[in-house]
gemmi code that builds the backbone of each chain (N, CA, C; Angstrom):
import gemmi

chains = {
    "A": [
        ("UNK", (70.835, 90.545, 138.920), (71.617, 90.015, 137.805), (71.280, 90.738, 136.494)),
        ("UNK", (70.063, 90.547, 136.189), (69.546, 91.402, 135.055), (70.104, 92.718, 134.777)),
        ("UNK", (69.422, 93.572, 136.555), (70.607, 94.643, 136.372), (72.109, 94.694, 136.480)),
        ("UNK", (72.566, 94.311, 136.811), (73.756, 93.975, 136.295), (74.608, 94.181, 134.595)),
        ("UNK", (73.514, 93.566, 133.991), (73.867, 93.103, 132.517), (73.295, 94.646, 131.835)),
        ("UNK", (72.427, 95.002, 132.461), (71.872, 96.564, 132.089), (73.297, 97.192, 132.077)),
        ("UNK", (73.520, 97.240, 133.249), (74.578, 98.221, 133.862), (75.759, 97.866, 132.684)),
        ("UNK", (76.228, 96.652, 131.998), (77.148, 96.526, 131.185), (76.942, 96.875, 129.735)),
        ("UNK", (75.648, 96.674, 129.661), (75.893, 96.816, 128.088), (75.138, 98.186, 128.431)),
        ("UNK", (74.493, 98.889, 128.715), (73.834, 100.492, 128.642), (74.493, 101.519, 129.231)),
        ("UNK", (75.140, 100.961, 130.540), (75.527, 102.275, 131.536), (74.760, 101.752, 132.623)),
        ("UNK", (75.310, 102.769, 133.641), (74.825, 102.843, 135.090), (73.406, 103.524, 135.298)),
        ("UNK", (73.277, 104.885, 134.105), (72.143, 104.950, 133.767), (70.965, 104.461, 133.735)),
        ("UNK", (70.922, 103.693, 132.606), (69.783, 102.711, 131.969), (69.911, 101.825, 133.828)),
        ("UNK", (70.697, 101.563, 134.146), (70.640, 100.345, 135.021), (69.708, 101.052, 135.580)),
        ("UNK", (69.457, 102.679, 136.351), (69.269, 102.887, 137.487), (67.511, 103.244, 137.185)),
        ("UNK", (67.599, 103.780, 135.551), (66.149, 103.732, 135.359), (65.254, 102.918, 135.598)),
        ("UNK", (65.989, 101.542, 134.418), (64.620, 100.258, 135.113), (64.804, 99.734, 136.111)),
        ("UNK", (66.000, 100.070, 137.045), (65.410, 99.658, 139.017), (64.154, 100.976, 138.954)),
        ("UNK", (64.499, 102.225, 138.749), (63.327, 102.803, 139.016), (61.988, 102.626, 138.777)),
        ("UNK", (61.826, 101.498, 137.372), (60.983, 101.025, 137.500), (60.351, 99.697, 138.212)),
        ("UNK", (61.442, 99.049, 138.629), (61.073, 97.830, 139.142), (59.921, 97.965, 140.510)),
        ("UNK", (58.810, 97.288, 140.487), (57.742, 96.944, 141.317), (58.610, 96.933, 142.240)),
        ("UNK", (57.847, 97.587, 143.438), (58.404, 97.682, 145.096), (57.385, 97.327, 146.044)),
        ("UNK", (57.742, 96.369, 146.888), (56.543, 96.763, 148.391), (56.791, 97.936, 148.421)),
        ("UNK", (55.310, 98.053, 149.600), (55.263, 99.540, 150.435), (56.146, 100.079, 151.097)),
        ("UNK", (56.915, 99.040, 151.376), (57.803, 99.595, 152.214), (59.042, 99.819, 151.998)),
        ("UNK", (59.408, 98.872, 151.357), (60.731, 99.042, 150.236), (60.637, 100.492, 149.558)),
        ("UNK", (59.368, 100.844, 148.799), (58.888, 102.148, 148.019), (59.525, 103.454, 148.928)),
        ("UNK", (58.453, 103.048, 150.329), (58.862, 104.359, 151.367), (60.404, 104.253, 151.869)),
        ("UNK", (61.402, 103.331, 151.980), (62.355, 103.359, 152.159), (63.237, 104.040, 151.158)),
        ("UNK", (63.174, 103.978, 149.625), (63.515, 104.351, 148.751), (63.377, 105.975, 148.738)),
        ("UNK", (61.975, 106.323, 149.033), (61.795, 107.535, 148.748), (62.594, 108.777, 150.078)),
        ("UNK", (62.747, 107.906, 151.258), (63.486, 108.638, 151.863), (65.124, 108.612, 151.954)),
        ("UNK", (65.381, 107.603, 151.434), (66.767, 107.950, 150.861), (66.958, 109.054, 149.741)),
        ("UNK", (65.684, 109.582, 148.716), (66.356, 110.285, 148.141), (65.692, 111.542, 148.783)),
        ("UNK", (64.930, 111.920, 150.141), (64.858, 112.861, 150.648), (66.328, 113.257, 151.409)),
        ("UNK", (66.717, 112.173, 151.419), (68.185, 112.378, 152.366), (68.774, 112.643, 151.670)),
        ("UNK", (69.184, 112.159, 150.090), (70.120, 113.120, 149.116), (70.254, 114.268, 149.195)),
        ("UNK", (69.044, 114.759, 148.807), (68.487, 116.291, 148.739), (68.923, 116.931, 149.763)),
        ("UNK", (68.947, 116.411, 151.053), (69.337, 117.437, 151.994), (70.486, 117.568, 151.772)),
        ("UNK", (71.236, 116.340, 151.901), (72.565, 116.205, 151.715), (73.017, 117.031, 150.781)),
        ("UNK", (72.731, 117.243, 149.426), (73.241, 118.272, 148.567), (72.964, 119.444, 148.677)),
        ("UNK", (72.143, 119.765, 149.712), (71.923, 121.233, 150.011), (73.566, 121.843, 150.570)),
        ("UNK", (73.808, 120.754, 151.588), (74.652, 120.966, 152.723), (76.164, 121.331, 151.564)),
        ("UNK", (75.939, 120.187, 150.525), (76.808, 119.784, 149.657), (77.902, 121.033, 148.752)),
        ("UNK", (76.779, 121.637, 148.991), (76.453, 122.619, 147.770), (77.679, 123.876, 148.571)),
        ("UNK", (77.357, 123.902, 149.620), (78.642, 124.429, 150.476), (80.128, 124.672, 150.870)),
        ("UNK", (79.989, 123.138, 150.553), (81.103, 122.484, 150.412), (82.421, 123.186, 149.381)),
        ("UNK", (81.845, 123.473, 148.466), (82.603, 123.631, 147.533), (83.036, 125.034, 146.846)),
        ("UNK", (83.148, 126.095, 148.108), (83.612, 127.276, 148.124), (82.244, 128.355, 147.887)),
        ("UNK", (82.405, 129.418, 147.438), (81.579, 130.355, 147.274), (80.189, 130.180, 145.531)),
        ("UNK", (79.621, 129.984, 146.114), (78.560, 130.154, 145.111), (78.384, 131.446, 144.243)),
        ("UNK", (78.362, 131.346, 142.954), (78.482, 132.283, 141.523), (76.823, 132.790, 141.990)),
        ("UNK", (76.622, 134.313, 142.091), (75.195, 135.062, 142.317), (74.637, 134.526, 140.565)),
        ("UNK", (73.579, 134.299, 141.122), (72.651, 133.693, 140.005), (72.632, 131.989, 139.968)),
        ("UNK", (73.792, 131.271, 140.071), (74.012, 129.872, 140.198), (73.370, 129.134, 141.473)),
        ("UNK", (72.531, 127.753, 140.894), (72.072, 126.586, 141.756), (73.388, 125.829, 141.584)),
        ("UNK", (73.914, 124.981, 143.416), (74.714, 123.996, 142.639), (74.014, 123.005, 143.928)),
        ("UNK", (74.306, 121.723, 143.272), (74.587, 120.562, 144.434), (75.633, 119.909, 144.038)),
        ("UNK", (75.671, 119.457, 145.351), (77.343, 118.487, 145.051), (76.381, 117.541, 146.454)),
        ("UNK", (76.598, 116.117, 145.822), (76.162, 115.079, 146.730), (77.067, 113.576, 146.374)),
        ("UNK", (76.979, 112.512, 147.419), (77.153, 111.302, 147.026), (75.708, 110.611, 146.533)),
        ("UNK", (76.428, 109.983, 145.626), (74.798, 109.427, 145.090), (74.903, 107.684, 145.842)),
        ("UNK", (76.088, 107.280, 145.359), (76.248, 105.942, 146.472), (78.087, 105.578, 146.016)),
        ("UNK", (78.135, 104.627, 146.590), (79.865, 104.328, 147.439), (80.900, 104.300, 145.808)),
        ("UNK", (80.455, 104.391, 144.606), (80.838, 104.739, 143.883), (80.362, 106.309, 142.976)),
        ("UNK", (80.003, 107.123, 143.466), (79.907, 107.669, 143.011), (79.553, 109.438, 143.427)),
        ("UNK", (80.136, 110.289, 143.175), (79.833, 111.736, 143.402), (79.498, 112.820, 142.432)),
        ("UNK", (78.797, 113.379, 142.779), (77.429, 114.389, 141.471), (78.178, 115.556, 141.633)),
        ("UNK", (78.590, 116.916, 141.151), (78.368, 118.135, 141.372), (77.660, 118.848, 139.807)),
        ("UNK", (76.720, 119.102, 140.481), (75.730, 119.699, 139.003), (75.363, 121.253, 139.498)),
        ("UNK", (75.315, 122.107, 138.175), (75.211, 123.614, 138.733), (74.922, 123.998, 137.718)),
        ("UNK", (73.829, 124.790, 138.118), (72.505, 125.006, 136.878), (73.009, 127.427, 137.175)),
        ("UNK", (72.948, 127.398, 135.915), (72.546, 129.447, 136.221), (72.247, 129.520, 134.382)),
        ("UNK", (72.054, 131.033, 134.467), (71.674, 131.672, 133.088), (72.630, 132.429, 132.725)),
        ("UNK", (72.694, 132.211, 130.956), (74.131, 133.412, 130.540), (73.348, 134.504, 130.620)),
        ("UNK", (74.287, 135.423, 129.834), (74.107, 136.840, 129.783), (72.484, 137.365, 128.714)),
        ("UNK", (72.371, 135.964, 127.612), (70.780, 135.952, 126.984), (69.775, 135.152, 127.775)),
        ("UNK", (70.076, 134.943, 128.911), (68.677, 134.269, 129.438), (68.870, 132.626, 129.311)),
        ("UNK", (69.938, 132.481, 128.546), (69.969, 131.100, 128.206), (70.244, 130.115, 129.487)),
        ("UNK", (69.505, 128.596, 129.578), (69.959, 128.160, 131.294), (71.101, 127.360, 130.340)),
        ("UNK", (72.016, 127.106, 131.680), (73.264, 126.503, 131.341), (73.607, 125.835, 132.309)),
        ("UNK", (73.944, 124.384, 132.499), (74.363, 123.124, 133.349), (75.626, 122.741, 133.199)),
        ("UNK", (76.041, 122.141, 134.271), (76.873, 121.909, 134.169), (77.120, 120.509, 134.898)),
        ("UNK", (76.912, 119.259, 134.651), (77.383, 117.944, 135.779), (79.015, 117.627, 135.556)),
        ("UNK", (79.377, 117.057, 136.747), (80.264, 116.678, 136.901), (80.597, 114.755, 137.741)),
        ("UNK", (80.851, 114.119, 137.107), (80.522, 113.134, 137.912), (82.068, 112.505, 138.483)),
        ("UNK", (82.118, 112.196, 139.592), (83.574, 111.675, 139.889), (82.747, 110.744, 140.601)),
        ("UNK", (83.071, 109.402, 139.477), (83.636, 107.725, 139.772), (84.822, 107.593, 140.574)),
        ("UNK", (84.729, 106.599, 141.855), (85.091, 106.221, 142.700), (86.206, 104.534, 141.720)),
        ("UNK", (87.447, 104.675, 141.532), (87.979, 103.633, 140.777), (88.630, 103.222, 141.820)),
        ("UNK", (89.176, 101.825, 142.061), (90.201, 101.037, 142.704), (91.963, 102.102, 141.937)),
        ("UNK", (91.640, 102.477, 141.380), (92.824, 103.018, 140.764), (93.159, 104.739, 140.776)),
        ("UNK", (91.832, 105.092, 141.701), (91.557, 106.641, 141.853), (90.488, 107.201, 141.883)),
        ("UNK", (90.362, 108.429, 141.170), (89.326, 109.052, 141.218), (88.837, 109.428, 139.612)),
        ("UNK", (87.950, 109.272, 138.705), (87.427, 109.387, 137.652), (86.762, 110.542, 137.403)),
        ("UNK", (87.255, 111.363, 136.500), (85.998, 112.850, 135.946), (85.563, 112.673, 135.084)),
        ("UNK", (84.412, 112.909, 134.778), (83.536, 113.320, 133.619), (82.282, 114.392, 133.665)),
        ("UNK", (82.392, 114.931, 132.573), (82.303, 116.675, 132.919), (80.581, 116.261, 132.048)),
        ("UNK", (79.602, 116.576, 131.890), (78.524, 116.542, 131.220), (78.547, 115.333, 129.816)),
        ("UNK", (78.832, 114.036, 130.995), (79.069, 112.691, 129.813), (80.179, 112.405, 128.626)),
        ("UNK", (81.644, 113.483, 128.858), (82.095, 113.805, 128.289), (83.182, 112.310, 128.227)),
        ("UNK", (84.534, 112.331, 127.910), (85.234, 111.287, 128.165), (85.470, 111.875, 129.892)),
        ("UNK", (86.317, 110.365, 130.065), (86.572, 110.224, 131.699), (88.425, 111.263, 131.783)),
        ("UNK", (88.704, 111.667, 132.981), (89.696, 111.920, 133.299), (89.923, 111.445, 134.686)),
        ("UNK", (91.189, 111.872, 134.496), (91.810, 110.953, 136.069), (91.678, 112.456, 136.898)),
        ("UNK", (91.668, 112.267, 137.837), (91.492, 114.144, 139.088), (92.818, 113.718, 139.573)),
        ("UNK", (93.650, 114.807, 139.564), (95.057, 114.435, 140.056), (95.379, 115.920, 140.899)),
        ("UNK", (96.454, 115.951, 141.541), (97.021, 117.346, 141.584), (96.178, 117.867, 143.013)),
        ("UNK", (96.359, 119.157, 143.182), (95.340, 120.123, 143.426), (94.369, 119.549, 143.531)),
        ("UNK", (93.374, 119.637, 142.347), (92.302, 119.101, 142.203), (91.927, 118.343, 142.836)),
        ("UNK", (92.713, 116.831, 142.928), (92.682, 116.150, 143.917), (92.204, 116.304, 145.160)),
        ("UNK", (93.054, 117.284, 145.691), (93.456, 117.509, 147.137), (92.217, 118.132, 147.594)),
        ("UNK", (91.630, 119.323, 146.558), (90.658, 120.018, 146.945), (89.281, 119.234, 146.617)),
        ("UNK", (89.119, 118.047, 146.269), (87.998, 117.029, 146.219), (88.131, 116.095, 147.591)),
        ("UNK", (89.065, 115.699, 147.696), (89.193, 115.175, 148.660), (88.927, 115.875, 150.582)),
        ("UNK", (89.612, 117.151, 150.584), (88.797, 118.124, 151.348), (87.144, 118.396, 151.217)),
        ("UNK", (87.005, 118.506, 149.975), (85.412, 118.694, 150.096), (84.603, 117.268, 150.624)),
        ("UNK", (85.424, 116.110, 150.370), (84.581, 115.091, 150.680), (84.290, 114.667, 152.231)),
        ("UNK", (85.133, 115.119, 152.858), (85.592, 115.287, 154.246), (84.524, 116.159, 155.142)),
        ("UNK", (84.617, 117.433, 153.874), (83.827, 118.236, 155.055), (82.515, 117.952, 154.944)),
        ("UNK", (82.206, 117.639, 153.669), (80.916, 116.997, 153.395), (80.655, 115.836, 154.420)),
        ("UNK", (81.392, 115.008, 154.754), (80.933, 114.004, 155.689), (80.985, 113.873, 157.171)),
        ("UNK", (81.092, 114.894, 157.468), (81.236, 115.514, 159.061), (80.030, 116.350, 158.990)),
        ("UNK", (80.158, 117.574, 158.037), (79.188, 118.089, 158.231), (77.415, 117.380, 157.947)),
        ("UNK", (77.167, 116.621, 156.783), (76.331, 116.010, 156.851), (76.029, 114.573, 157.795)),
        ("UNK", (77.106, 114.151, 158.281), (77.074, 113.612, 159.256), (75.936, 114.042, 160.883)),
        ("UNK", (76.815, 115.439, 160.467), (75.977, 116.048, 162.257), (74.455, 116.482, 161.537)),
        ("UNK", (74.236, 117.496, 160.467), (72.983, 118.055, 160.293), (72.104, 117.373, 159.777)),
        ("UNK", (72.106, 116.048, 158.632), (71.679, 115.094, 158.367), (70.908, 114.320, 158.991)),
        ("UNK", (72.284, 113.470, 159.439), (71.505, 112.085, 160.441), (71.690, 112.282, 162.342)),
        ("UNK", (72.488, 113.562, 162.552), (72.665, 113.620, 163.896), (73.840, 112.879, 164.173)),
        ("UNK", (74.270, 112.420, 163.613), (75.581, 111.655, 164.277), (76.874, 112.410, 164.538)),
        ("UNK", (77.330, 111.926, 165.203), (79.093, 112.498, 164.694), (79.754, 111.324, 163.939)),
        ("UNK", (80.244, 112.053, 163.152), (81.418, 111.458, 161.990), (82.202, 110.190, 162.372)),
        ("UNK", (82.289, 108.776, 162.272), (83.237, 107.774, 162.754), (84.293, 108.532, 162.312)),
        ("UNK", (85.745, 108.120, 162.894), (86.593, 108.238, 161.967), (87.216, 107.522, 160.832)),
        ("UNK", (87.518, 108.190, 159.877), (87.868, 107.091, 158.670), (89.539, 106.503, 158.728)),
        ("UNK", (89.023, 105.413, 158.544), (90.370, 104.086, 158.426), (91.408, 104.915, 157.305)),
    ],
    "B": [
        ("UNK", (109.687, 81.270, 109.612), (109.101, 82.243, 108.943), (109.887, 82.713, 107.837)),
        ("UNK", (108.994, 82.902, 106.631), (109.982, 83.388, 105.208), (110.486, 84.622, 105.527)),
        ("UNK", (111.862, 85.401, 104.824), (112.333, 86.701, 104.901), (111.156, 87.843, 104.428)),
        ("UNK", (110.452, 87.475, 103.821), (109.594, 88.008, 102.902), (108.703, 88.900, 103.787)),
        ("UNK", (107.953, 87.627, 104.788), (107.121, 87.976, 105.353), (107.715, 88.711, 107.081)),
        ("UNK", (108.659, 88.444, 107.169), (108.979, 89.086, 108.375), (108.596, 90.817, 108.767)),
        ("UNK", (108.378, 90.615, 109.524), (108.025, 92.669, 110.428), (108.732, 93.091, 110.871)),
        ("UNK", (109.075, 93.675, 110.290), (109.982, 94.964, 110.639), (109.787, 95.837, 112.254)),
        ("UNK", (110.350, 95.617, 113.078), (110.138, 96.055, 114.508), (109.976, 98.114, 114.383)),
        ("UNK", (108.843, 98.396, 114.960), (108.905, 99.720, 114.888), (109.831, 100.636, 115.502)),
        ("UNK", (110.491, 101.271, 114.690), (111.831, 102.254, 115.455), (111.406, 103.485, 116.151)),
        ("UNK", (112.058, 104.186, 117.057), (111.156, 105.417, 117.375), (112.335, 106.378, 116.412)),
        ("UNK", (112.368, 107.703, 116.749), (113.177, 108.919, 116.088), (114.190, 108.450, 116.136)),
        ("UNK", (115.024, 107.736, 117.774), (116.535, 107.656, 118.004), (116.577, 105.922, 117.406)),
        ("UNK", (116.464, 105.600, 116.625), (116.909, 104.562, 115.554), (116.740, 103.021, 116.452)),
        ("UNK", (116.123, 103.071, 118.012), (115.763, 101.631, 118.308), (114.623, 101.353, 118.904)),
        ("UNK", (114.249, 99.994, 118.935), (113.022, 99.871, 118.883), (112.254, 99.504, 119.592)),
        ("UNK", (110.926, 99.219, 120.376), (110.589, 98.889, 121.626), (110.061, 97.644, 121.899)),
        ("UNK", (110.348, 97.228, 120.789), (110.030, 95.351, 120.418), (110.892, 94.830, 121.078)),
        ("UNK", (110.375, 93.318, 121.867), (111.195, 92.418, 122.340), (112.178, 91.755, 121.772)),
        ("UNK", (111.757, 91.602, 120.816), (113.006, 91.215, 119.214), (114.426, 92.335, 119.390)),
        ("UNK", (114.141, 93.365, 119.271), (115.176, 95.115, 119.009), (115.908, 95.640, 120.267)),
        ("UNK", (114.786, 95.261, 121.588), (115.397, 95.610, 123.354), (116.612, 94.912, 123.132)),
        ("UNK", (117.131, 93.442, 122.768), (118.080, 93.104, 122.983), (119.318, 93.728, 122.210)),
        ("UNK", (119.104, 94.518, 121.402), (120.324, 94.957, 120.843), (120.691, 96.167, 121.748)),
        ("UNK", (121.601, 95.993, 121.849), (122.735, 97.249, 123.028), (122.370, 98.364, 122.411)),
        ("UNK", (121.991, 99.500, 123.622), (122.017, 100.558, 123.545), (123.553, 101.380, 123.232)),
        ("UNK", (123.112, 102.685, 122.483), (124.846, 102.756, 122.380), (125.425, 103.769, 123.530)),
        ("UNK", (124.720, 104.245, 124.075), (124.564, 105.227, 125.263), (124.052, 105.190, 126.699)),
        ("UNK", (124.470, 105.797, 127.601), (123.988, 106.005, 128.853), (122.152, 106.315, 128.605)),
        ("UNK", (122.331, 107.196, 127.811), (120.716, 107.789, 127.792), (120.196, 106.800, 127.464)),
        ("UNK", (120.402, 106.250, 126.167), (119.681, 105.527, 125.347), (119.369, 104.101, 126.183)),
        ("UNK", (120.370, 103.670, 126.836), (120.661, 102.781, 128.125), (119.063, 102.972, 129.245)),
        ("UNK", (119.323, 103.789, 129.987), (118.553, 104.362, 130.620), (116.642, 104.374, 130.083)),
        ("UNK", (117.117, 105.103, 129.144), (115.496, 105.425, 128.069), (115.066, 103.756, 128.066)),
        ("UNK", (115.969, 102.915, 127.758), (115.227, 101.646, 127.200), (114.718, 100.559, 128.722)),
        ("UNK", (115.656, 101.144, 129.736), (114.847, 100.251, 131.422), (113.886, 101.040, 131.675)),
        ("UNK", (113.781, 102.128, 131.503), (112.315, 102.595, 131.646), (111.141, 102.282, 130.669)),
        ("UNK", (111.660, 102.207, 129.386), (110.361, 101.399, 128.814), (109.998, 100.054, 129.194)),
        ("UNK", (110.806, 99.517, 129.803), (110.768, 97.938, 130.099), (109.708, 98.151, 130.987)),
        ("UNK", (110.307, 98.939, 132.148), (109.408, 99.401, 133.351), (107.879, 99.400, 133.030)),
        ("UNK", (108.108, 100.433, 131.939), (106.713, 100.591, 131.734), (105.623, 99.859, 130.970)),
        ("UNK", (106.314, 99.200, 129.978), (105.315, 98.157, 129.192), (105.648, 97.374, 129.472)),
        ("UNK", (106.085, 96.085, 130.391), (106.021, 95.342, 130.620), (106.075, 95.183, 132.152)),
        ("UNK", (105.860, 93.586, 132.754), (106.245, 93.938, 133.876), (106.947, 94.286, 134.369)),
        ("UNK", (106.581, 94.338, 135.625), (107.746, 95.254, 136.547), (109.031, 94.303, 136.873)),
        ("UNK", (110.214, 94.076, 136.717), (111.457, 93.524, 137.069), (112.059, 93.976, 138.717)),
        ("UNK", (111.672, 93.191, 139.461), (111.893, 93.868, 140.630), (113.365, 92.858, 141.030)),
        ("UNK", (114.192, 92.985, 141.757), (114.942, 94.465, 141.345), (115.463, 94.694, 139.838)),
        ("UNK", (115.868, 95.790, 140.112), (116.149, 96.177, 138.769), (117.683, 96.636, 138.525)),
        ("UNK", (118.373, 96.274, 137.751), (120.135, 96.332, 137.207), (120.056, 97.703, 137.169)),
        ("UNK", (120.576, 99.111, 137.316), (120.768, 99.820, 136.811), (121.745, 99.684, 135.433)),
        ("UNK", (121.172, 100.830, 134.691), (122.262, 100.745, 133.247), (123.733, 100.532, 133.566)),
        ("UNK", (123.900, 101.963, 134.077), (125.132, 102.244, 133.798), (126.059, 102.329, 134.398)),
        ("UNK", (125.700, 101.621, 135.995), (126.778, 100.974, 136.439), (126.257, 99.442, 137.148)),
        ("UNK", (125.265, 99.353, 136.425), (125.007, 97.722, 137.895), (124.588, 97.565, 138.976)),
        ("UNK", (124.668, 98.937, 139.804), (124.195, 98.611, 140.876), (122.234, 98.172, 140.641)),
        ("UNK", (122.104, 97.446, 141.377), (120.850, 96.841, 141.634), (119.965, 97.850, 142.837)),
        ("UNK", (118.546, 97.985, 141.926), (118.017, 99.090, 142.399), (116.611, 98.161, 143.157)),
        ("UNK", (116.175, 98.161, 144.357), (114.583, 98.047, 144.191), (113.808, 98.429, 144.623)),
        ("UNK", (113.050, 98.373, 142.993), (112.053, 99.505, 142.697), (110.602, 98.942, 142.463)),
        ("UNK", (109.835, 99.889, 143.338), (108.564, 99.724, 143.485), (107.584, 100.482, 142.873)),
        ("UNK", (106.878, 99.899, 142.026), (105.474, 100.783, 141.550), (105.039, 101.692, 142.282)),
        ("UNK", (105.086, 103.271, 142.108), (104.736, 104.165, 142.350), (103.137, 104.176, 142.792)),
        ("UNK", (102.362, 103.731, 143.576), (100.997, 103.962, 143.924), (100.361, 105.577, 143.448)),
        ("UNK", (99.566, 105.261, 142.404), (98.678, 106.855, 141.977), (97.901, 107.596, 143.286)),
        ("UNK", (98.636, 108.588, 142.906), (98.118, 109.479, 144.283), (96.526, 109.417, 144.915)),
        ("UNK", (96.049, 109.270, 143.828), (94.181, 109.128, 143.992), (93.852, 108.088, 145.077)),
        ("UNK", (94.552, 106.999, 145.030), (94.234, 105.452, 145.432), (93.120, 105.684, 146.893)),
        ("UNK", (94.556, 106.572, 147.859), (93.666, 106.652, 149.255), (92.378, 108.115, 148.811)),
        ("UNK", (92.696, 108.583, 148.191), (91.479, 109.685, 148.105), (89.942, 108.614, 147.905)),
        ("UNK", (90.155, 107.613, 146.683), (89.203, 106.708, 146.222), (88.630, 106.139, 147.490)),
        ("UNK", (89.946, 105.426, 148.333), (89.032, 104.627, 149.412), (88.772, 105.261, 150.444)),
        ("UNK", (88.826, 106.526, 150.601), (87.937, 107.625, 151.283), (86.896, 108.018, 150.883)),
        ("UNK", (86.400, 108.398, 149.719), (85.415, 108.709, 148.949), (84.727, 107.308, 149.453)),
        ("UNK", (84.647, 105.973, 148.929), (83.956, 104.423, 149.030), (83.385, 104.160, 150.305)),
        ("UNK", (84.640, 104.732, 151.301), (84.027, 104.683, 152.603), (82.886, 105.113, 153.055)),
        ("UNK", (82.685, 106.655, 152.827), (81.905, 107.653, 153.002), (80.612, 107.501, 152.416)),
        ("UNK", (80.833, 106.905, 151.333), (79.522, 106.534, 150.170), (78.946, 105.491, 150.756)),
        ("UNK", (80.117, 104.745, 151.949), (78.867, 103.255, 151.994), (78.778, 103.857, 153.117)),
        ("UNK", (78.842, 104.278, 153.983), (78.333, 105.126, 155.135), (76.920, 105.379, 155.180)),
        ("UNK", (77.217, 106.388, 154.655), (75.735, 106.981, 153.737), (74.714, 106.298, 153.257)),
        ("UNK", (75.316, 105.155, 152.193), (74.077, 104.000, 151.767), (73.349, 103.527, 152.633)),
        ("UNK", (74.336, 103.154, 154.222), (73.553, 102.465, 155.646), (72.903, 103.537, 156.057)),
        ("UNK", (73.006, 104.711, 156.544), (72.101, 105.733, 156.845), (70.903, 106.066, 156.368)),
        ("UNK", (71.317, 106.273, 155.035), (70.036, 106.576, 154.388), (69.079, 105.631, 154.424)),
        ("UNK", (69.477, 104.087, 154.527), (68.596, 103.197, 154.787), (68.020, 102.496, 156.177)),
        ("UNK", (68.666, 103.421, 156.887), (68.205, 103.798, 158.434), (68.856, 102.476, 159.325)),
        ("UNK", (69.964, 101.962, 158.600), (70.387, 101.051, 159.606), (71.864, 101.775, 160.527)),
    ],
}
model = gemmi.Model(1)
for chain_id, residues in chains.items():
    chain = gemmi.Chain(chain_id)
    for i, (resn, *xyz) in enumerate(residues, 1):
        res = gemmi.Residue()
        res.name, res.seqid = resn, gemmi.SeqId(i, " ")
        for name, pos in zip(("N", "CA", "C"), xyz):
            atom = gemmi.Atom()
            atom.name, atom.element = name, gemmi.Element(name[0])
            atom.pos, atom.b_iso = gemmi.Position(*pos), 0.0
            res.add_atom(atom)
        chain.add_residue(res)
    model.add_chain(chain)
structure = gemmi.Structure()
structure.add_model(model)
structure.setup_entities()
């Protein structure tokens, strides 16, 4: 509940920090920590997903959870300078939500669309099998 | 209400206005006809069915679903997928 009220008046942010701080059993702790070993892989795989990688550029592209998808991509300009880039697409009852490095939200329409929606696909087949070993249910 | 204080309904360029007060005055045109069931459409609810202008026939018309909708509940799916996995159930 508390978090909850985080989540409204701060962001999803703040919410997710002080769960990060919230006291855990041991086991709850180790459960936690391998979910975000499973991210990590997952955005390795992720990172694939999403056509050819720029020489010099880190990217991941992962689900972080049932609302929400990351693509962040880190390289250096031409002075050495590092340069990021997040992208977050919110999961809406009304679509799909962009926001580019906390910027305002946009709607993903078009194209765009189409080619997010492919990536999410292959992302979940493929991390499906190399991940957790499974094969892919099919989606409703 | 005094004359004084009355509001003036906002006009757009083509001289009518999108106030519920101003909709009722007749369009003088097909277009203008037309232009004003689509604002209805759009700021207010939806009138299902719907009169066409400019000849009557009765149309029905359904809210266009945003293309995203099924992309979203593909994405939700996948995400809670994942949430159970990762938590090894």
């Amino acid at each position: 509940m508390v978090n909850k009220i985080i989540s409204f008046i701060f962001g999803k942010q703040a919410a997710r920090m002080v769960d990060d701080w919230r006291p855990r059993t041991p086991h709850a702790a180790m459960v936690e920590q391998r979910a975000k070993q499973y991210i990590s892989q997952e955005a390795a795989i992720g990172a694939q997903v999403l056509g050819p990688i720029p020489a010099g550029h880190t990217r991941e592209f992962f689900c972080l959870d049932r609302n929400t998808w990351i693509w962040r991509e880190n390289w250096r300009d031409e002075n050495g300078t590092p340069q990021q880039f997040i992208v977050n697409y919110e999961v809406d009852p009304s679509g799909i939500l962009k926001r580019v490095n906390g910027g305002q939200y946009s709607r993903v329409e078009g194209a765009e669309l189409a080619r997010f929606d492919q990536a999410i696909r292959l992302y979940y087949t493929e991390v499906a099998q190399h991940v957790y070993g499974r094969t892919a249910p099919a989606l409703a | 209400m005094s004359d004084t204080l009355r509001v003036i309904p906002p006009q757009t360029p083509e001289g009518y206005s999108a106030s519920p007060e101003a909709s009722v005055e007749a369009p003088q045109t097909h277009v203008e006809r037309e232009r004003a069931a689509v604002e209805r459409v759009l700021l207010g609810p939806l009138p299902l069915p719907v009169e066409r202008p400019h000849d009557g026939a009765v149309l029905d018309v359904q809210p266009t679903a945003p293309e995203g909708i099924g992309v979203a509940l593909t994405a939700y799916q996948i995400g809670g997928l994942f949430e159970q996995w990762r938590h090894g159930e």
